[in-house]
MDAnalysis code that builds the backbone (N, CA, C; Angstrom):
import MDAnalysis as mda
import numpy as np

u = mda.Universe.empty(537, n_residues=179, atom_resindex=np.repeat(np.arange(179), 3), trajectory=True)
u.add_TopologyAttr("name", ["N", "CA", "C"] * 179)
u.add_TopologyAttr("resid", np.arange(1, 180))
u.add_TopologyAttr("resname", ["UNK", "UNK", "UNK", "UNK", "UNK", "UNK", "UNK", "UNK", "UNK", "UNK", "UNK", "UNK", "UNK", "UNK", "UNK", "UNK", "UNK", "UNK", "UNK", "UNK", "UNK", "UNK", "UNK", "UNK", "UNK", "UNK", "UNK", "UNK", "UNK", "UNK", "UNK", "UNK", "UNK", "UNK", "UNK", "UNK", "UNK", "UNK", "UNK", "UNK", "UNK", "UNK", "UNK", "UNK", "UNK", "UNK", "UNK", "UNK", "UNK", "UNK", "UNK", "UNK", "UNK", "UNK", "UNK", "UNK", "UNK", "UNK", "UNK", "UNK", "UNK", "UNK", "UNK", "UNK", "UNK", "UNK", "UNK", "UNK", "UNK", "UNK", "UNK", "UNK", "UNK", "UNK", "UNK", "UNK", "UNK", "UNK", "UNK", "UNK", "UNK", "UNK", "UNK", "UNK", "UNK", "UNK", "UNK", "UNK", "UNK", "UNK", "UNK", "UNK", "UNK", "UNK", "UNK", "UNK", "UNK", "UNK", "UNK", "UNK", "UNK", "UNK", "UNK", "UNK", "UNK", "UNK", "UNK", "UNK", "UNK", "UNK", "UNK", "UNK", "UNK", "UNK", "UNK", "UNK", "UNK", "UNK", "UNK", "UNK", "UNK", "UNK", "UNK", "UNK", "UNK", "UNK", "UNK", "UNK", "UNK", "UNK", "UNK", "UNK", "UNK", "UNK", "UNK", "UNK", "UNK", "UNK", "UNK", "UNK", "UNK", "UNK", "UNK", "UNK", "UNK", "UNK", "UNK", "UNK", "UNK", "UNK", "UNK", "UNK", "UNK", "UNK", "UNK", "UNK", "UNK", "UNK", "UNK", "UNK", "UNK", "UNK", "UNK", "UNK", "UNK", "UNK", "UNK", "UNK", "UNK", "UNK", "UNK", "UNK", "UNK", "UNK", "UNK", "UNK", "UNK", "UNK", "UNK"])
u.atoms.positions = np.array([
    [8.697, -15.449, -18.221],
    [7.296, -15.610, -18.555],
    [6.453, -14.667, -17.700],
    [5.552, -13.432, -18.766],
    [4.582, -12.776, -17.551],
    [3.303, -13.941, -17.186],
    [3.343, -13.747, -16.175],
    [1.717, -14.925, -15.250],
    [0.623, -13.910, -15.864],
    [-0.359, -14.527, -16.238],
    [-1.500, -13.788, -16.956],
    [-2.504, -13.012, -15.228],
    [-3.025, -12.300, -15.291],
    [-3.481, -10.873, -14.884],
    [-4.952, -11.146, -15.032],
    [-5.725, -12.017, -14.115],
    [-6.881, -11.989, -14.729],
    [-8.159, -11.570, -13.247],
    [-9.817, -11.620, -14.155],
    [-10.515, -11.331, -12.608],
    [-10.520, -12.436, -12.041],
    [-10.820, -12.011, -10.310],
    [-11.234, -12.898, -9.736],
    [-12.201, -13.590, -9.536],
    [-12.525, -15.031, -9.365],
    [-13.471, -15.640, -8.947],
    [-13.799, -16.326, -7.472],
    [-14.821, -16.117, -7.437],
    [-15.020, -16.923, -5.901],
    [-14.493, -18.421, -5.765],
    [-13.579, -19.292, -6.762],
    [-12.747, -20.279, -6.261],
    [-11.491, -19.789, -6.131],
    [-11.223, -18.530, -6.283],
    [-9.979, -17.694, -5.660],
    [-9.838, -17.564, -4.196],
    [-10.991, -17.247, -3.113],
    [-10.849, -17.096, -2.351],
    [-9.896, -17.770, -1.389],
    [-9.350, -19.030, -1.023],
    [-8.555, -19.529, -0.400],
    [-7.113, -19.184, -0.994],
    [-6.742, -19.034, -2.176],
    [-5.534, -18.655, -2.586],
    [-5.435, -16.899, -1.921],
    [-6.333, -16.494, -2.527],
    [-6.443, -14.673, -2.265],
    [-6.357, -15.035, -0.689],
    [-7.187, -15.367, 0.336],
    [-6.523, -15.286, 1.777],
    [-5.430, -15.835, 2.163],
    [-4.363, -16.829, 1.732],
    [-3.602, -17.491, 1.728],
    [-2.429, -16.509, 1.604],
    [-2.299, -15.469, 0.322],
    [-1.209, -14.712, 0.410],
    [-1.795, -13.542, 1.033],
    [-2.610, -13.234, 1.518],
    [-3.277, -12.413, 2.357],
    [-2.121, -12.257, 4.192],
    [-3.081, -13.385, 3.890],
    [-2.016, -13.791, 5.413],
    [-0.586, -13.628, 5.360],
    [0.215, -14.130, 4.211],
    [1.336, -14.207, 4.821],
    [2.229, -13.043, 4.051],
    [1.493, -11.571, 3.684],
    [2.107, -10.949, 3.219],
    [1.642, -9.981, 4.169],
    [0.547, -9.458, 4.736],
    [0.007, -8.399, 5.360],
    [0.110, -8.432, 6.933],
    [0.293, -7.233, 7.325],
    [0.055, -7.301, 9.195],
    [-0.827, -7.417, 9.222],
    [-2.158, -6.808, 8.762],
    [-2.889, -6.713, 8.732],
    [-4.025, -7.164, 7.875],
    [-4.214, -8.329, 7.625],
    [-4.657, -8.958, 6.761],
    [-6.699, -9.074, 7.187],
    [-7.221, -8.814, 6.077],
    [-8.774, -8.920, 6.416],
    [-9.414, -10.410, 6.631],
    [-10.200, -10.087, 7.508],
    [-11.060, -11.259, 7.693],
    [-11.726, -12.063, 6.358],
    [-11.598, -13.493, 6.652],
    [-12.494, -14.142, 4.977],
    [-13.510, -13.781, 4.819],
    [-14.507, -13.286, 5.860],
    [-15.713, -13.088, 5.838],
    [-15.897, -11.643, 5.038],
    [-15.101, -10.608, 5.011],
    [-14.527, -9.322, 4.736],
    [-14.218, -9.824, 3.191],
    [-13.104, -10.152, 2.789],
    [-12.529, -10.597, 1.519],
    [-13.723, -11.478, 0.631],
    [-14.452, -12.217, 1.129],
    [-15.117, -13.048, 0.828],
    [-16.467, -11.762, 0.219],
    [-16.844, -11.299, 1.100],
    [-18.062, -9.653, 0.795],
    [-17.010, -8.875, -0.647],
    [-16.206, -8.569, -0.655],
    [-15.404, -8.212, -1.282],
    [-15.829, -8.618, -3.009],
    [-15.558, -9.861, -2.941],
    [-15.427, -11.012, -3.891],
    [-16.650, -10.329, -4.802],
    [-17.728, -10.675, -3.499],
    [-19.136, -10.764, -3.977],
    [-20.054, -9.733, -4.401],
    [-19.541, -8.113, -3.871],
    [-20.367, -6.951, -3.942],
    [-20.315, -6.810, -5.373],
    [-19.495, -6.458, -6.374],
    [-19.109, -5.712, -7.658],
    [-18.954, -4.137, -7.121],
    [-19.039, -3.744, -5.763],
    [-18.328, -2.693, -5.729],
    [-17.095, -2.592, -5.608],
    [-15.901, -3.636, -5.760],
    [-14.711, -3.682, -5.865],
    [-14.630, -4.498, -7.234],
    [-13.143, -4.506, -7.460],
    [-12.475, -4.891, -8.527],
    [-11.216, -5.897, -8.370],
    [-11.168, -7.318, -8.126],
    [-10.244, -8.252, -7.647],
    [-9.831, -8.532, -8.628],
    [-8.478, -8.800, -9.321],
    [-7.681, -8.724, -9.912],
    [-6.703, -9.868, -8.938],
    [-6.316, -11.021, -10.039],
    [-5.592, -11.943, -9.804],
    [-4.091, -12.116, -10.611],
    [-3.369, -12.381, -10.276],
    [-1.867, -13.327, -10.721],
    [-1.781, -14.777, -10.738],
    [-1.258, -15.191, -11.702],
    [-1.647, -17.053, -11.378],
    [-0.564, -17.351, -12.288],
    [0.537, -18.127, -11.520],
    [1.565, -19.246, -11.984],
    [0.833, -20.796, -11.967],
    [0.867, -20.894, -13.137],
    [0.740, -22.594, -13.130],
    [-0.390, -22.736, -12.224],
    [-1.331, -21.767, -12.501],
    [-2.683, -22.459, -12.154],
    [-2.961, -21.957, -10.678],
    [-1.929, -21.288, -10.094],
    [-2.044, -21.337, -8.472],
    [-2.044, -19.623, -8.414],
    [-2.973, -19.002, -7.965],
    [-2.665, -17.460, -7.663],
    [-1.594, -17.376, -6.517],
    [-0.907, -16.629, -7.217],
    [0.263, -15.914, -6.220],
    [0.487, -14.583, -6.161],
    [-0.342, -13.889, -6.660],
    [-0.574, -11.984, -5.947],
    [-2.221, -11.900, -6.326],
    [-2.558, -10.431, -5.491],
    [-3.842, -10.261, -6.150],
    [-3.588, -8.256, -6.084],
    [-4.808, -7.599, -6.522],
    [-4.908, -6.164, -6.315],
    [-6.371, -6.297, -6.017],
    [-6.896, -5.596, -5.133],
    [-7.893, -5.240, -4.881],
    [-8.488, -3.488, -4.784],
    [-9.434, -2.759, -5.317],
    [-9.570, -1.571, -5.638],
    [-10.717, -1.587, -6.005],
    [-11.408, 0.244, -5.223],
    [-12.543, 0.428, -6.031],
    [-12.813, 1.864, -6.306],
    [-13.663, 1.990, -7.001],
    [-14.038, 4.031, -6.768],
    [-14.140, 4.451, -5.395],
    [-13.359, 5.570, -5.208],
    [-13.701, 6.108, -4.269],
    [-13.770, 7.522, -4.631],
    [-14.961, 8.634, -4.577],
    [-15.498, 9.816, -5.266],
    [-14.952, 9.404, -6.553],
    [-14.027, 10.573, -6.977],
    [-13.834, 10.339, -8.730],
    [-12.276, 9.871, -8.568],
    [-11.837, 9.292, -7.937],
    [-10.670, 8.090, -7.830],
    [-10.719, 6.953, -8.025],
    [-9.740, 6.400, -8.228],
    [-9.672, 5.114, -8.171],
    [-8.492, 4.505, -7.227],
    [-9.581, 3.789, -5.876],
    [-8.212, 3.385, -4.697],
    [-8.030, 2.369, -4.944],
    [-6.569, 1.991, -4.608],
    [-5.992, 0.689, -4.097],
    [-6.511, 0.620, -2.817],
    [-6.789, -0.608, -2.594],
    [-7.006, -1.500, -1.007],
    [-5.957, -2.443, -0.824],
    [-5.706, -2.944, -1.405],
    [-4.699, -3.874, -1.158],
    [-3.798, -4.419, -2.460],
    [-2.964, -5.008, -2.669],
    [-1.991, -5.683, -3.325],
    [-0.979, -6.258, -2.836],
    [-0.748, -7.772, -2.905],
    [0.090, -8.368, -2.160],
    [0.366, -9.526, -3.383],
    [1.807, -9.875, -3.063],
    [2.530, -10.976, -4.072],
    [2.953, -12.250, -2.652],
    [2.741, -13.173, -3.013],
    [3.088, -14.658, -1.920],
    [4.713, -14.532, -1.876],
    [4.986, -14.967, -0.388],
    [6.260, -14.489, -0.283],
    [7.575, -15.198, -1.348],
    [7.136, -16.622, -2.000],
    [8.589, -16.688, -3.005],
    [8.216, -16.467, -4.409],
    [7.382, -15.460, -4.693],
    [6.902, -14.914, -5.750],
    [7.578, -13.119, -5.671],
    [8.227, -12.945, -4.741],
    [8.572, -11.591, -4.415],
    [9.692, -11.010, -5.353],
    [9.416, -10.182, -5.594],
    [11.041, -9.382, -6.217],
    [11.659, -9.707, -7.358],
    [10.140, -9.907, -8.180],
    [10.232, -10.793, -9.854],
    [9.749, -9.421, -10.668],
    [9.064, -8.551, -10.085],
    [7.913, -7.644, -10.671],
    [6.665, -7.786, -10.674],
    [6.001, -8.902, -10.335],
    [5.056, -9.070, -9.902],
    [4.226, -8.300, -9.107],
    [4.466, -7.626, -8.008],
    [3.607, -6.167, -7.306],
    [3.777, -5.414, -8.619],
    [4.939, -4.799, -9.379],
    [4.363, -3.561, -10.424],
    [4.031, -4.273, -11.335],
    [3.372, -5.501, -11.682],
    [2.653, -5.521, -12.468],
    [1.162, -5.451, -11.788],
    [1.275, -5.744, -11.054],
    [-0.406, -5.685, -10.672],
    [-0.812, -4.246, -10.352],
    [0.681, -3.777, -10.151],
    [-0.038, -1.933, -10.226],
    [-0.723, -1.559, -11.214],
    [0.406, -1.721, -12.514],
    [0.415, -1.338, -13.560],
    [-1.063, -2.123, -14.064],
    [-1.257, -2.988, -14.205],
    [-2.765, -3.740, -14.481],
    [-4.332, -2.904, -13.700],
    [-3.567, -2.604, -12.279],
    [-4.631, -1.407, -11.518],
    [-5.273, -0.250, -12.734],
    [-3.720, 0.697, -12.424],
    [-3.980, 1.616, -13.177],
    [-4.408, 1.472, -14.384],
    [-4.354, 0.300, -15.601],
    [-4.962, 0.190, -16.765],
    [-6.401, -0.088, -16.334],
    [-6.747, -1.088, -15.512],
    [-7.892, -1.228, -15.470],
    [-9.024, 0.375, -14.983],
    [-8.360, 0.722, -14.233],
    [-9.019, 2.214, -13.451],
    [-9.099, 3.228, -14.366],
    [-8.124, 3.169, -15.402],
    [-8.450, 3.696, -16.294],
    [-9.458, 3.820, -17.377],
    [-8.923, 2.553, -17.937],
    [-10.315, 2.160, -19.024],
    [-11.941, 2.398, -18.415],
    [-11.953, 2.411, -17.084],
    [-12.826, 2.619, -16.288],
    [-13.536, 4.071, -16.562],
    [-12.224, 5.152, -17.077],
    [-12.498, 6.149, -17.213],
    [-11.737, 7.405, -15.566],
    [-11.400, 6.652, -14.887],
    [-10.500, 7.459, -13.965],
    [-9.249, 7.536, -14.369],
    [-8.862, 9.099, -13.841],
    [-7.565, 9.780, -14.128],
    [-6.805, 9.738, -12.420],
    [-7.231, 9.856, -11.620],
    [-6.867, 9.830, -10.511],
    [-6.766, 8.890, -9.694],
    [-5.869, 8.548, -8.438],
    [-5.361, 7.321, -8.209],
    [-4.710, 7.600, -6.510],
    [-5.415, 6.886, -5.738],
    [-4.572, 6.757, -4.738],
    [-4.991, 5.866, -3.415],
    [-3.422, 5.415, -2.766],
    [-3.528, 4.020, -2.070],
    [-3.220, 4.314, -0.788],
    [-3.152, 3.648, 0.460],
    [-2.501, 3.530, 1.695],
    [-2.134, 2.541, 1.873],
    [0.006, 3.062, 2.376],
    [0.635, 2.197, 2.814],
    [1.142, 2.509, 4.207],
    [1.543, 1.039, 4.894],
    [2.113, 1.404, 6.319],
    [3.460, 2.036, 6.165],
    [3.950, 3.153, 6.845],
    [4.798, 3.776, 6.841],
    [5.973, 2.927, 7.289],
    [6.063, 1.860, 7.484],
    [7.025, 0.873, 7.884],
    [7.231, 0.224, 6.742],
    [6.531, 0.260, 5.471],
    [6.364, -0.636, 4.279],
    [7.497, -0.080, 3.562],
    [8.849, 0.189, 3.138],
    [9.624, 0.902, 2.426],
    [9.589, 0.666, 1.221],
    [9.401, -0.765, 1.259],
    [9.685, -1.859, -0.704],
    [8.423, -1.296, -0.991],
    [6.891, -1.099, -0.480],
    [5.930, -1.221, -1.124],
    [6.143, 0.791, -1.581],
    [6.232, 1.917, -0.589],
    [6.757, 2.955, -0.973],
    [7.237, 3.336, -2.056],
    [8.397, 2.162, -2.334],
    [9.035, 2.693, -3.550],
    [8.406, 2.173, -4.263],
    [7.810, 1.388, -4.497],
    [7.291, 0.668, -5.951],
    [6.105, 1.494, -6.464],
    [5.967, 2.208, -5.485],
    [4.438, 3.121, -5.819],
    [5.158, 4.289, -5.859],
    [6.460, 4.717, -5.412],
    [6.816, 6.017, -6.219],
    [7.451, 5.941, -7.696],
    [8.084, 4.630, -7.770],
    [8.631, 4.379, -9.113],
    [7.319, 4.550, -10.190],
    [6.179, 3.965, -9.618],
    [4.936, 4.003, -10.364],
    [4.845, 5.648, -11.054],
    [4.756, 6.652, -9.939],
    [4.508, 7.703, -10.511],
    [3.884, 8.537, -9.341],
    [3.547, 7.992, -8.664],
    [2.438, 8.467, -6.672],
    [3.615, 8.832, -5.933],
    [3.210, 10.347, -5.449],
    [3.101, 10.950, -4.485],
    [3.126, 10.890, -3.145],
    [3.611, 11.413, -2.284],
    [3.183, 11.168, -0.567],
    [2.632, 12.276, -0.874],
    [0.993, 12.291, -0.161],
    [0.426, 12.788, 0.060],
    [-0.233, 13.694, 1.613],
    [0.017, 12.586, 2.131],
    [-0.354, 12.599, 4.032],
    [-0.688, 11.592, 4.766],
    [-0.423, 11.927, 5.978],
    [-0.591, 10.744, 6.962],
    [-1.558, 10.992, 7.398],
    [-2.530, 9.517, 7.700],
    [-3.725, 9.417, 8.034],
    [-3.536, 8.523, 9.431],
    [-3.350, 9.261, 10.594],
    [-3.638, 8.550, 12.047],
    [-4.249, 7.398, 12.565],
    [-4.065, 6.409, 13.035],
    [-4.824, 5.378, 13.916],
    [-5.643, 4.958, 12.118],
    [-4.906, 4.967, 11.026],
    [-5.694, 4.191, 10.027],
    [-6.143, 2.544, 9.836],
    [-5.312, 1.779, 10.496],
    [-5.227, 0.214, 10.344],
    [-5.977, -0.003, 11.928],
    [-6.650, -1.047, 12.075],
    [-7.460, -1.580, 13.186],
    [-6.561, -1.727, 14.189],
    [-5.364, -1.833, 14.048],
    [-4.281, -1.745, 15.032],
    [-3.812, -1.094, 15.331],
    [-4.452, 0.315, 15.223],
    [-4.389, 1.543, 15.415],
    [-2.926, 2.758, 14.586],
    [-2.479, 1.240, 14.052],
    [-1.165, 1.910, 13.507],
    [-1.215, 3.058, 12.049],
    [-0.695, 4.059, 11.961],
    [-0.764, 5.036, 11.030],
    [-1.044, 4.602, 9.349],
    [-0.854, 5.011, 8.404],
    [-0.826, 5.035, 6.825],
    [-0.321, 6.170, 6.411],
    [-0.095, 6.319, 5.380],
    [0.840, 7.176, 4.421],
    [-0.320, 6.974, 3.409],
    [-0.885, 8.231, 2.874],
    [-1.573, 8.470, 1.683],
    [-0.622, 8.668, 0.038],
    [-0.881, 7.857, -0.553],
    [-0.221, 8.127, -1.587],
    [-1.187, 8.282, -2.852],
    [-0.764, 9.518, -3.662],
    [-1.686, 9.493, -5.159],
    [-0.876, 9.878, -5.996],
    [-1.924, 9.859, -7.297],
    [-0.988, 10.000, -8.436],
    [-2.418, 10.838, -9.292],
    [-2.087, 11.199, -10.398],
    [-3.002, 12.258, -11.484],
    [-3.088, 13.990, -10.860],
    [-3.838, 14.297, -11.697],
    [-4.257, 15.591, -11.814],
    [-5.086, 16.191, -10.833],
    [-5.296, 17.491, -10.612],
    [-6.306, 17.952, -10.218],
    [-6.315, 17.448, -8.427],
    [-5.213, 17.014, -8.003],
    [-5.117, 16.332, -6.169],
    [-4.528, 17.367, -5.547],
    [-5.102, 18.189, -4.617],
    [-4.439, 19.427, -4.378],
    [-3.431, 18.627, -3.370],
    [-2.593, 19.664, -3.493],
    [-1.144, 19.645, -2.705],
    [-1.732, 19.785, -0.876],
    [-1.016, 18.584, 0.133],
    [-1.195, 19.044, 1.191],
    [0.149, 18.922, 1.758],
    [0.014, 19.592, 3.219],
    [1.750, 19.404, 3.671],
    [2.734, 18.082, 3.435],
    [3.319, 18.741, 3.007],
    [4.529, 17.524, 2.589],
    [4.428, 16.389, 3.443],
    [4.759, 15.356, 2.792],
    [4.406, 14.066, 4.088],
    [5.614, 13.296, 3.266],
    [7.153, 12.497, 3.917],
    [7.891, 11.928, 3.341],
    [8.108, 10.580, 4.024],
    [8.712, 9.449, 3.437],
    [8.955, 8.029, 4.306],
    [9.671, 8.376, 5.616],
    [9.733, 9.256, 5.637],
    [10.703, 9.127, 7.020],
    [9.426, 10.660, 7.881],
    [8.222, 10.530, 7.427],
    [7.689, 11.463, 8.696],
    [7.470, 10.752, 10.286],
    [6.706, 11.481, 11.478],
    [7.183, 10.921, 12.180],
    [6.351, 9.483, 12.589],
    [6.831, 8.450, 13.673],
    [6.590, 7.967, 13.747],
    [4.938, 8.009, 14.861],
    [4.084, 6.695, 14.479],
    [2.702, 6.610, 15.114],
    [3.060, 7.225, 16.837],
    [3.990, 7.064, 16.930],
    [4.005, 7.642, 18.901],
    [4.159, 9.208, 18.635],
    [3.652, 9.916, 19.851],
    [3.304, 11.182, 19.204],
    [5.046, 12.050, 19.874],
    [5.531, 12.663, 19.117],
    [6.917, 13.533, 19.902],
    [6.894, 14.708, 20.598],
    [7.999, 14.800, 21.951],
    [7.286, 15.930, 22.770],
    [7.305, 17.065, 22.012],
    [6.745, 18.007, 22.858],
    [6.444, 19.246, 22.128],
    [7.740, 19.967, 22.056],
    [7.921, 20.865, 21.096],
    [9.630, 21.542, 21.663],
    [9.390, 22.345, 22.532],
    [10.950, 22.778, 23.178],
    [10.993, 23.957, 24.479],
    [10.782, 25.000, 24.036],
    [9.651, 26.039, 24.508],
    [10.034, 27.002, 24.289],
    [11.250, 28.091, 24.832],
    [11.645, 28.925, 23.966],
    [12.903, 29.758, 23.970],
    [13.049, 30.576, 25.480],
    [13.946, 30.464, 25.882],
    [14.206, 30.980, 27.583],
    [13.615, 32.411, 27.290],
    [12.523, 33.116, 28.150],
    [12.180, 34.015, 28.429],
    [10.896, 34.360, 27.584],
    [10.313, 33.389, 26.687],
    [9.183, 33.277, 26.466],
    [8.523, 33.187, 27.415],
    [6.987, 33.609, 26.981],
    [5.833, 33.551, 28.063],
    [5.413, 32.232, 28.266],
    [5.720, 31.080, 27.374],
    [5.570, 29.824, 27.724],
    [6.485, 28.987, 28.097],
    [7.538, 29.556, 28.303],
    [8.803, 28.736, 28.951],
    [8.397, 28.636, 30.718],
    [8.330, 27.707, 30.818],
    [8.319, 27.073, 32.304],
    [9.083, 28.044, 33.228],
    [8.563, 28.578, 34.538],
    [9.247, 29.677, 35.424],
    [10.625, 28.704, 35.779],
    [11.270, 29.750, 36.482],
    [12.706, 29.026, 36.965],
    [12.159, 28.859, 38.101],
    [12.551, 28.179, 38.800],
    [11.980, 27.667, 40.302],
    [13.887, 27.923, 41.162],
])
């Protein structure tokens, strides 16, 4: 059975923070989610078994894109299809919207969410530094036309700690004197 795909309402909010919490490191404040709800500059998008939401997508324009902010499925709702459907519901909705272009940030530690957004059709795009309040990195990912190409960025770039610099070659001008 697909769970119907519908908007959100402000008696969502305790379900929407509920798998909030226990899917994200980083999960937003209610007061945050709750503004969310209420602006119409986002787009909340719900999942609901038997009456109870168990994923949501959250997304809005950003220039002539359309971002993901979040998408999360409750943890024994996992690994049904449920995240690519709420992609797939993204991208229809962002569409009909009239956007061709598309792109999200995930934690580079996220591998399941990675693939499900490359199976989608998105790109690594680049890493964006100190992106999450916890200072921890993101992985830019998009998808459509017209996104210029920047240096390759793959699941395995490096990690948020920064790596030493290499040696330079013995008898370079920056190789350290012999003592």
């Amino acid at each position: 059975m697909t769970p119907p795909i519908r908007p959100a309402a402000h008696k969502d909010l305790e379900d929407i923070l509920r798998v909030q919490r226990a899917s994200l490191s980083n999960p937003w404040s209610q007061e945050l989610t709750q503004g969310v709800l209420r602006t119409g500059k986002f787009t909340v998008r719900v999942a609901e078994i038997s009456g109870q939401v168990v994923g949501y997508a959250i997304f809005h324009p950003r220039d002539t894109l359309s971002n993901l902010d979040q998408v999360a499925v409750a943890p024994p709702h996992r690994r049904q299809g449920l995240g690519r459907m709420l992609v797939a519901d993204w991208l229809a909705q962002a569409k009909s919207q009239g956007f061709v272009r598309y792109s999200l940030q995930v934690n580079p530690s996220n591998q399941a969410a990675q693939n499900l957004y490359l199976q989608a059709g998105f790109r690594f795009h680049r890493q964006l530094p100190a992106y999450y309040p916890n200072q921890e990195d993101a992985i830019e990912m998009v998808l459509g036309q017209g996104i210029p190409d920047l240096p390759s960025v793959s699941p395995a770039f490096p990690s948020p700690t920064p790596r030493p610099a290499p040696k330079p070659p013995p008898g370079s001008p920056l190789a350290p004197p012999k003592t």
